[in-house]
DRENTI-346263 format. One line per field, with one value per residue: chain; y, x, z of N, C-alpha, C in turn; residue in three letters. Coordinates in steps of 0.1 Angstrom, whole numbers. Each point is the difference from the previous one (the first is absolute). Layout:
// residues N
chaine = c(A:...)
n.v = c(Y:...)
n.u = c(X:...)
n.w = c(Z:...)
ca.v = c(Y:...)
ca.u = c(X:...)
ca.w = c(Z:...)
c.v = c(Y:...)
c.u = c(X:...)
c.w = c(Z:...)
residu = c(ALA:...)
// end
This chain:
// residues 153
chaine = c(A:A:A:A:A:A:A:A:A:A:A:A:A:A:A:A:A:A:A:A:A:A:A:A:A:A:A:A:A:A:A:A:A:A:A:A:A:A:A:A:A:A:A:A:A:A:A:A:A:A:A:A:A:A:A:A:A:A:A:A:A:A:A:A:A:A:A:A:A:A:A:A:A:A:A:A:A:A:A:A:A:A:A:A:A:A:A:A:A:A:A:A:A:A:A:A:A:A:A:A:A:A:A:A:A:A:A:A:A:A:A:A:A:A:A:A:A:A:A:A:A:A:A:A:A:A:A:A:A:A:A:A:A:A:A:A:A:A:A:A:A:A:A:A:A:A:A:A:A:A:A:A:A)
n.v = c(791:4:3:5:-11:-11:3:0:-9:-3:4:-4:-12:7:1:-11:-7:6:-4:5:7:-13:0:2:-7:0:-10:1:-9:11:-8:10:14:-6:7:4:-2:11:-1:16:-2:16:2:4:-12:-3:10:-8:-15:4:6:-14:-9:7:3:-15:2:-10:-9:1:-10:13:-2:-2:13:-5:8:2:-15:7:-7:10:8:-13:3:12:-6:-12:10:5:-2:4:-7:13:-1:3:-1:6:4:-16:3:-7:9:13:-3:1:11:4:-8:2:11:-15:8:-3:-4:13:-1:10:12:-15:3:-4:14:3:1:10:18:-2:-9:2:-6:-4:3:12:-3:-8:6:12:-11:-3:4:3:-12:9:2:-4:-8:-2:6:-2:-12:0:5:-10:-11:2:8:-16:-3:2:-6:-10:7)
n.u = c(1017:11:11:6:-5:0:13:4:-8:5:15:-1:-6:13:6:-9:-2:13:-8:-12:10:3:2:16:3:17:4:10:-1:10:4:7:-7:-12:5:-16:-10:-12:-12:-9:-4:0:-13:-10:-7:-1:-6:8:-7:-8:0:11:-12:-7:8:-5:-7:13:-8:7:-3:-7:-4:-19:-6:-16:-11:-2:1:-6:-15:-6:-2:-3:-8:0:-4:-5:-1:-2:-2:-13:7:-9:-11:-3:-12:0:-2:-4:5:-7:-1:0:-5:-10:-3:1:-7:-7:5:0:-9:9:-10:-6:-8:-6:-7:-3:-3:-14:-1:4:-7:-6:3:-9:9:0:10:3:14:-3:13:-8:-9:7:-4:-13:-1:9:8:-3:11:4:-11:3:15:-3:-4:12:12:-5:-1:16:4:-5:7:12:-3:-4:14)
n.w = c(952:-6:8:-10:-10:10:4:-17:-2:10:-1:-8:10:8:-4:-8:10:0:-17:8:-1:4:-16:-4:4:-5:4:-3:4:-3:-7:-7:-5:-3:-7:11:-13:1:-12:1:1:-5:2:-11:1:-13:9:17:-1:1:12:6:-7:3:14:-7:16:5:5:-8:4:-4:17:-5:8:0:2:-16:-11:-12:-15:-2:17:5:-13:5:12:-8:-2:14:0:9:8:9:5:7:3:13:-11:-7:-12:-5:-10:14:5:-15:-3:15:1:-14:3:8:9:14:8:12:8:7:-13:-3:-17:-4:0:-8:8:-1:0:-11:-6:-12:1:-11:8:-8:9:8:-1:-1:9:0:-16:4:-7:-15:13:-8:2:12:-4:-13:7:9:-7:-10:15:2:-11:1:5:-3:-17:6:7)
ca.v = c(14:4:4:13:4:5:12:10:-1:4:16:7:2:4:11:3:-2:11:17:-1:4:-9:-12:-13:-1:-9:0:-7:-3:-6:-16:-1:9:0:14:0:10:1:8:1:5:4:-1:-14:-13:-1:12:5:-9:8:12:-9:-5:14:1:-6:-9:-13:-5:-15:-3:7:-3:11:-5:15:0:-12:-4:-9:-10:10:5:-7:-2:9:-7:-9:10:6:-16:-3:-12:-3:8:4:5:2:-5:-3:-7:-15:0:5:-17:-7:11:-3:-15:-7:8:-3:5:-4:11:-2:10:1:-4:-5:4:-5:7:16:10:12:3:2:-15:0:-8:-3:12:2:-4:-8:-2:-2:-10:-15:-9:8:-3:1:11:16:8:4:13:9:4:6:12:3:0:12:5:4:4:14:8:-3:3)
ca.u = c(5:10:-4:1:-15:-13:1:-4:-17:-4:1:-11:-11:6:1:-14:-8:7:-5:-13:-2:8:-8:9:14:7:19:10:13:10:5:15:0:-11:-10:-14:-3:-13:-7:-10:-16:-16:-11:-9:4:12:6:15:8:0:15:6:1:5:7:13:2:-4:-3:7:6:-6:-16:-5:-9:-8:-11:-7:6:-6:14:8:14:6:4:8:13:10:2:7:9:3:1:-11:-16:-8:-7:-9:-12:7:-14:5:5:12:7:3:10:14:5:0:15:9:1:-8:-17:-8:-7:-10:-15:-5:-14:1:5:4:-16:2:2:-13:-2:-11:7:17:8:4:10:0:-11:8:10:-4:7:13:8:13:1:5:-15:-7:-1:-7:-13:0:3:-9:-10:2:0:-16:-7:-1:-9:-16:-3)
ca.w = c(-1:2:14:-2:-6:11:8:-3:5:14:-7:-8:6:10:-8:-6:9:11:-5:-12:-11:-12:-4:-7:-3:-5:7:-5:7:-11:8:-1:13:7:0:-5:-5:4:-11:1:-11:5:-10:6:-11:-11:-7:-1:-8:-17:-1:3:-13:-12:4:-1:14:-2:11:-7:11:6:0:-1:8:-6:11:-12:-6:-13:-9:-5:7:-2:-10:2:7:-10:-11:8:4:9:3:10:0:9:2:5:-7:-15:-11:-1:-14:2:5:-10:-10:10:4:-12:-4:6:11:14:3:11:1:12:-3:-13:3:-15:-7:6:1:-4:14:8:7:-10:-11:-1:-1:-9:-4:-2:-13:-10:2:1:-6:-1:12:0:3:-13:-8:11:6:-12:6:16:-5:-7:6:16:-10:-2:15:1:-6:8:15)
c.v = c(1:7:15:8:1:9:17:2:4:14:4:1:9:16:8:3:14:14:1:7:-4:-11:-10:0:-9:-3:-12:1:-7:-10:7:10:-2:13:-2:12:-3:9:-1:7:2:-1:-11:-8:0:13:2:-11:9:13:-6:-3:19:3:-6:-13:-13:-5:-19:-2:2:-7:9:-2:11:-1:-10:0:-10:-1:15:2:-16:-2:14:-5:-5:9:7:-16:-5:-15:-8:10:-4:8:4:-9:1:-10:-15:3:2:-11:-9:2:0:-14:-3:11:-1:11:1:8:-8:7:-3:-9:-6:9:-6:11:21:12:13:6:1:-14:-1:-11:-3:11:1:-2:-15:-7:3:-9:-9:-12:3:-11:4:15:12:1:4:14:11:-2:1:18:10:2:13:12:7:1:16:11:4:13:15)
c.u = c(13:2:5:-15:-8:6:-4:-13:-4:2:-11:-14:-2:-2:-13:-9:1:-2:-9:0:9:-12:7:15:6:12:7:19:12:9:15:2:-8:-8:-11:2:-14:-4:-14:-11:-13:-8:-9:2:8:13:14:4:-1:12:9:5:5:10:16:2:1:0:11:4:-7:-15:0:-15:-8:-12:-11:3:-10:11:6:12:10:9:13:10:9:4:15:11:4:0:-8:-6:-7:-12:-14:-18:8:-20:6:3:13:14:3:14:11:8:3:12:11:5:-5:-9:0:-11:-9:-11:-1:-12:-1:-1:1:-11:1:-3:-16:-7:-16:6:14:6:3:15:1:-9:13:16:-5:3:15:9:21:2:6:-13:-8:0:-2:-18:-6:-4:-15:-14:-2:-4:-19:-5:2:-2:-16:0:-5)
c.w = c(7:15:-2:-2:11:7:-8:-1:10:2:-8:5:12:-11:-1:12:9:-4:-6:-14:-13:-4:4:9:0:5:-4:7:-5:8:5:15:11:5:-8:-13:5:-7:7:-9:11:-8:3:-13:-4:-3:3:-13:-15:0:1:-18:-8:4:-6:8:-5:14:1:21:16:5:7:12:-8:7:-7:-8:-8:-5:-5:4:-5:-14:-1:7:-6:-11:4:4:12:9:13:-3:18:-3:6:-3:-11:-2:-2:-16:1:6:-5:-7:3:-5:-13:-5:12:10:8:3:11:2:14:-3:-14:-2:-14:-10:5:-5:-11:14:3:6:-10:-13:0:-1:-15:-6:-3:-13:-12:-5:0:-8:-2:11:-1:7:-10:-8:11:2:-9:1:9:-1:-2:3:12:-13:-1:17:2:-6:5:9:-5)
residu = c(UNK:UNK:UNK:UNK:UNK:UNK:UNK:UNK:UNK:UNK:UNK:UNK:UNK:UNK:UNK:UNK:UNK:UNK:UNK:UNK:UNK:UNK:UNK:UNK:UNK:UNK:UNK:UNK:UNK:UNK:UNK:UNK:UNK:UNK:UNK:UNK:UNK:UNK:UNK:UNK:UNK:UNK:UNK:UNK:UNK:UNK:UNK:UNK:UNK:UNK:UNK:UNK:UNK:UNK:UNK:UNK:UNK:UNK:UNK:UNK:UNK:UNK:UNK:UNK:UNK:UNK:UNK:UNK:UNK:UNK:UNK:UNK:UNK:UNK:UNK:UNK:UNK:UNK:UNK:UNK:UNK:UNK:UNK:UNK:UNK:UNK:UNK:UNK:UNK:UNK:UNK:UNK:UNK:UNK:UNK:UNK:UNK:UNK:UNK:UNK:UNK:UNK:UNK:UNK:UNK:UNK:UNK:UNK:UNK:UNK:UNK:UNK:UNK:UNK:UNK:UNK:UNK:UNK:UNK:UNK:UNK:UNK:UNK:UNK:UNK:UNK:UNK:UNK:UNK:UNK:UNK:UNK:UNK:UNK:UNK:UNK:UNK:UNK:UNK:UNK:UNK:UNK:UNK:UNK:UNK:UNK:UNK:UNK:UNK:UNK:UNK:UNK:UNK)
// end
């Protein structure tokens, strides 16, 4: 990893860690001025990477720290274009996902996969990714899955 890239990592996990109420964030340190940019996302799971992608947001350059990280969030990451991933708790699909679209991953906690919040099965974002390893079909049934969650509530 590049030494710009682990410092904006570290920013990023410095960032994340300093506000409970950030899922995500992202820093990127331009080589020429050396001024940080630092992007943040509240919310829980997928939902800043999904305002980020509507938004426009490209993360090209940018690593990124997030609190968890399936193959979903991950397949969003590489979507978003981003060049590290940290993650508190990452899934081993998620790890996967990271690694096979050529972007650095770290993470606290391996786990072999990402719960639902009742800890009763696979997180529903993840169920709608499982066979999905290209990130541009990931996020029309990412979409689709947050879509039917909150039709449910």
């Amino acid at each position: 990893m590049a030494a710009v890239t682990e410092r904006d990592l570290d920013l990023a996990k410095a960032t994340l860690l300093g506000d409970e109420s950030l899922g995500c964030a992202a820093c990127r340190t331009d080589a020429v001025s050396g001024r940080t940019t630092t992007l943040t996302g509240t919310g829980r799971g997928v939902r800043p990477l999904l305002q980020w992608l509507a938004d426009g947001q490209r993360l090209d350059g940018f690593a990124a720290a997030d609190r968890v990280v399936g193959k979903g969030a991950a397949l969003l990451y590489a979507r978003l274009g981003a060049c590290a991933v940290y993650a508190q708790t990452m899934s081993e699909a998620g790890l996967a996902a990271l690694r096979s679209n050529g972007i650095a991953a770290g993470y606290g906690t391996l786990v072999p996969r990402i719960l639902n919040r009742d800890k009763t099965g696979l997180c529903p974002i993840e169920r709608s990714v499982a066979s999905i390893d290209d990130p541009a079909d990931a996020e029309p049934a990412i979409r689709a899955a947050v879509a039917e969650l909150m039709a449910r509530r």
